[in-house]
C-alpha positions in Angstrom: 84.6 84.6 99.1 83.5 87.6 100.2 85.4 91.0 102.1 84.0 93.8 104.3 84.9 97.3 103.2 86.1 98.0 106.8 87.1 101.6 105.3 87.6 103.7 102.4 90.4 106.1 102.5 91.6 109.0 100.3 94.1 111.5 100.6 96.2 114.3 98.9 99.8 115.0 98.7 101.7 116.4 101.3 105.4 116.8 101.8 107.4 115.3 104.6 111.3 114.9 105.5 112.9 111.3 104.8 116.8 110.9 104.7 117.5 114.6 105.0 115.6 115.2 101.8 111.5 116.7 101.1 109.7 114.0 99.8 105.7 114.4 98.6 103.6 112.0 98.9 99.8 111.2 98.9 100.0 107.9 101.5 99.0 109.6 104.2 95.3 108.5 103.8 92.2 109.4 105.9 89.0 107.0 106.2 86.1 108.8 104.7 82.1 108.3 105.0 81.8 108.1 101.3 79.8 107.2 99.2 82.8 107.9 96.9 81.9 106.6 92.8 84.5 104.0 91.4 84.5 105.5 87.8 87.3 106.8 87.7 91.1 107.3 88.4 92.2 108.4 90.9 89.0 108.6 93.2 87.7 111.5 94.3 89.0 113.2 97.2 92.2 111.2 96.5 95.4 111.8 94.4 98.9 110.5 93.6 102.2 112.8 93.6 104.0 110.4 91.4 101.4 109.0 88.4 104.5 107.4 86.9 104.6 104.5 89.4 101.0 105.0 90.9 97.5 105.5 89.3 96.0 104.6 86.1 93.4 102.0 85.2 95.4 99.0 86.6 95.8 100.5 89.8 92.8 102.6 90.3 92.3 100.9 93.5 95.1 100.1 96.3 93.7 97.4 98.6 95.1 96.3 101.9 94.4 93.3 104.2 93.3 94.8 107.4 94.4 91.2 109.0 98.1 91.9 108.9 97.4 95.6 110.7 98.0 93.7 114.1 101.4 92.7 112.9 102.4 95.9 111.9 101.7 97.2 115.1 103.7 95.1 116.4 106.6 95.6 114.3 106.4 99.5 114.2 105.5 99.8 117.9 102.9 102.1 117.4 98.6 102.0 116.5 97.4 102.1 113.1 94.5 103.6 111.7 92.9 102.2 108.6 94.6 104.5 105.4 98.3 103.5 107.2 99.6 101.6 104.0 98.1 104.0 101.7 95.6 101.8 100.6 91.7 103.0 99.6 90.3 99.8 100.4 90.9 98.6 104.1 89.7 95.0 103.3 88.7 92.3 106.1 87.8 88.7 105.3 90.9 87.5 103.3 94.5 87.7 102.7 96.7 87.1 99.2 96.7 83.5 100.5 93.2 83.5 98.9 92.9 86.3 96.9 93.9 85.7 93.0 94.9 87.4 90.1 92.2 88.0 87.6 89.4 87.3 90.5 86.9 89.6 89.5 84.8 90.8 92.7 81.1 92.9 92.8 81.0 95.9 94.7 77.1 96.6 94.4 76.6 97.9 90.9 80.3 98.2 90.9 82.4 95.4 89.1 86.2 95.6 90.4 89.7 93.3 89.5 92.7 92.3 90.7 95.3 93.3 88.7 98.7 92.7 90.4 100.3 93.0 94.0 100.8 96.1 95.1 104.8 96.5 95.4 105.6 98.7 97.9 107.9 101.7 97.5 110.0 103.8 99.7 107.3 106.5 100.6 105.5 103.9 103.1 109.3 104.1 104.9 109.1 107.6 105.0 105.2 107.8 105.6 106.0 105.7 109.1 109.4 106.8 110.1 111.3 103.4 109.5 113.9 102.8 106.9 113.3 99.0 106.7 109.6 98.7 106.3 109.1 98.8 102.5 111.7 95.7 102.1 109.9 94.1 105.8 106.7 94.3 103.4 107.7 93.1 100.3 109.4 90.2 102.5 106.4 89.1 104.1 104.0 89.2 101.1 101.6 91.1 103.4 101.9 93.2 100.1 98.2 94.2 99.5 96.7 94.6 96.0 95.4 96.5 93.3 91.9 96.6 91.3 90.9 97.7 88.2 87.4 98.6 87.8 85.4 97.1 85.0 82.0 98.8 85.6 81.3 101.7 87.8 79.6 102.1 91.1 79.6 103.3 94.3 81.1 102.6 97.7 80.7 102.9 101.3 82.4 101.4 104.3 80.8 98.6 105.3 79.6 97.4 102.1 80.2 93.7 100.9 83.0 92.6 97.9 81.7 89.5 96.5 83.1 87.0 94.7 82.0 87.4 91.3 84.2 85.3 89.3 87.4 83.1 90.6 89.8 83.5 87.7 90.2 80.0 86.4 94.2 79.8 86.6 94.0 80.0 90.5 97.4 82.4 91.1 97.1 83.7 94.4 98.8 87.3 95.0 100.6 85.5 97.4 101.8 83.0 94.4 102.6 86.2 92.7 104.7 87.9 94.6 107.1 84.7 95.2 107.6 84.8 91.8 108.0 88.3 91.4 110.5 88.7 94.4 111.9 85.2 95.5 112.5 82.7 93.2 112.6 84.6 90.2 114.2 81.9 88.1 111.5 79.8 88.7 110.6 79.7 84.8 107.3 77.9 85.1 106.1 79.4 87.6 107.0 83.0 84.9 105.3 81.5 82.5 102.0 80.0 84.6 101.8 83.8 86.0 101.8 85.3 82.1 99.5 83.4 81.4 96.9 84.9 83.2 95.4 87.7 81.4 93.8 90.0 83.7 97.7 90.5 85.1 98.6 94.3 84.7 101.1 95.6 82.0 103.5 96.2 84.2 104.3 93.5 85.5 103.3 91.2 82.4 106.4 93.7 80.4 109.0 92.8 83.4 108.6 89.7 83.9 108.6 88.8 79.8 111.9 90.4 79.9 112.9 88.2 82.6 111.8 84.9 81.0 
C-alpha cells in the first residue's frame, strides 16, 4: 500500500458563529509548501483550540481520505479545498476500507501510525455551515484517521507513505468505527479491536468500559 501526500495543511485558531454562540476553532486549515518536521505535537504552523479532545502523541496527525472529497461536494453543495475536514494529511491512494489500525507507514526518514479513527466533533458543523454533517460523517465512516509518529522526519506534498508494516490483526478503521458507533454490543468484535495494541488510549479506556 502506498498514499500520495496530495497536501499538508496547518492552521490556527480562529473564532466563528455556530447556533447563536462564538465558537474557536483551528479546522480551518490551509495547504502549505512545507517541508514542515513530524517531531512533534502539534506541527508547526498548526495548533488546536481544544487540547482536551484534540492533540497529543496519539493524534499528532489528522489524516483524511481525499477520495471521499467528491462526495462531500456533493452533499454540502459547495468545492472543497484540501484542509476542509481539518485534517494535516490530505491522503490519496486508500480509504479505511484498507487502512488498519496499528499499520505502521514510512514517510521518508519519518516513521508514522495509525492510532484510531478520527471521530468527528461539532466544530466541522460549524467550520461548513451545516448542522448535520459531523453525525453524516460519523455515519458514513468516511471518518479519516489519526497517526502517531514513531520516528521523526520531514514532509512535503507530494511525497510517498509506504507501507512499512501491516499490523498483523488486520482491523480496518473502517472495522473500527462499526464497532465504535454501530453495533456496539458486538462483544467480539470489542474484544478483537482491544486486542490490538497500537489502538490509542482513548478509545482502548471507552471501549473497556463498555465490554
Amino acid at each position: 500500500m502506498e498514499l500520495e501526500l496530495f497536501s499538508l495543511n496547518v492552521g490556527k485558531p480562529t473564532t466563528v458563529l455556530y447556533k447563536g454562540r462564538e465558537v474557536v476553532t483551528a479546522i480551518a486549515k490551509s495547504s502549505v509548501a512545507g517541508p514542515l518536521r513530524l517531531d512533534a505535537t502539534p506541527l508547526a504552523g498548526d495548533e488546536q483550540a481544544d487540547t482536551v479532545h484534540h492533540g497529543g502523541p496519539d493524534k499528532a496527525i489528522c489524516a483524511y481520505c481525499y477520495e471521499h472529497y467528491p462526495y462531500w461536494e456533493r452533499i454540502i453543495g459547495k468545492p472543497l479545498s484540501p484542509g476542509a475536514f481539518g485534517e494535516n494529511f490530505t491522503l490519496r491512494g486508500a480509504t479505511e476500507d484498507e487502512v488498519r489500525i496499528g499499520d505502521t507507514f514510512r514517510l521518508g526518514d519519518a516513521l508514522l501510525q495509525v492510532s484510531q479513527p478520527r471521530v468527528p466533533c461539532f466544530k466541522l458543523s460549524a467550520r461548513h455551515e451545516r448542522t448535520t454533517l459531523e453525525a453524516e460523517v460519523t455515519a458514513t465512516g468516511f471518518t479519516g484517521f489519526y497517526l502517531r509518529i514513531l520516528k521523526a522526519g520531514e514532509a512535503a506534498p507530494g511525497d510517498r507513505l509506504r507501507l512499512d508494516a501491516p499490523h498483523p490483526a488486520g482491523v480496518t478503521v473502517t472495522e473500527a468505527n462499526r464497532i465504535m458507533h454501530r453495533d456496539k454490543r458486538d462483544a467480539a468484535g470489542l474484544r478483537k479491536l482491544l486486542d490490538v495494541d497500537a489502538l490509542a488510549e482513548s478509545w482502548r479506556s471507552q471501549l473497556s468500559k463498555r465490554l
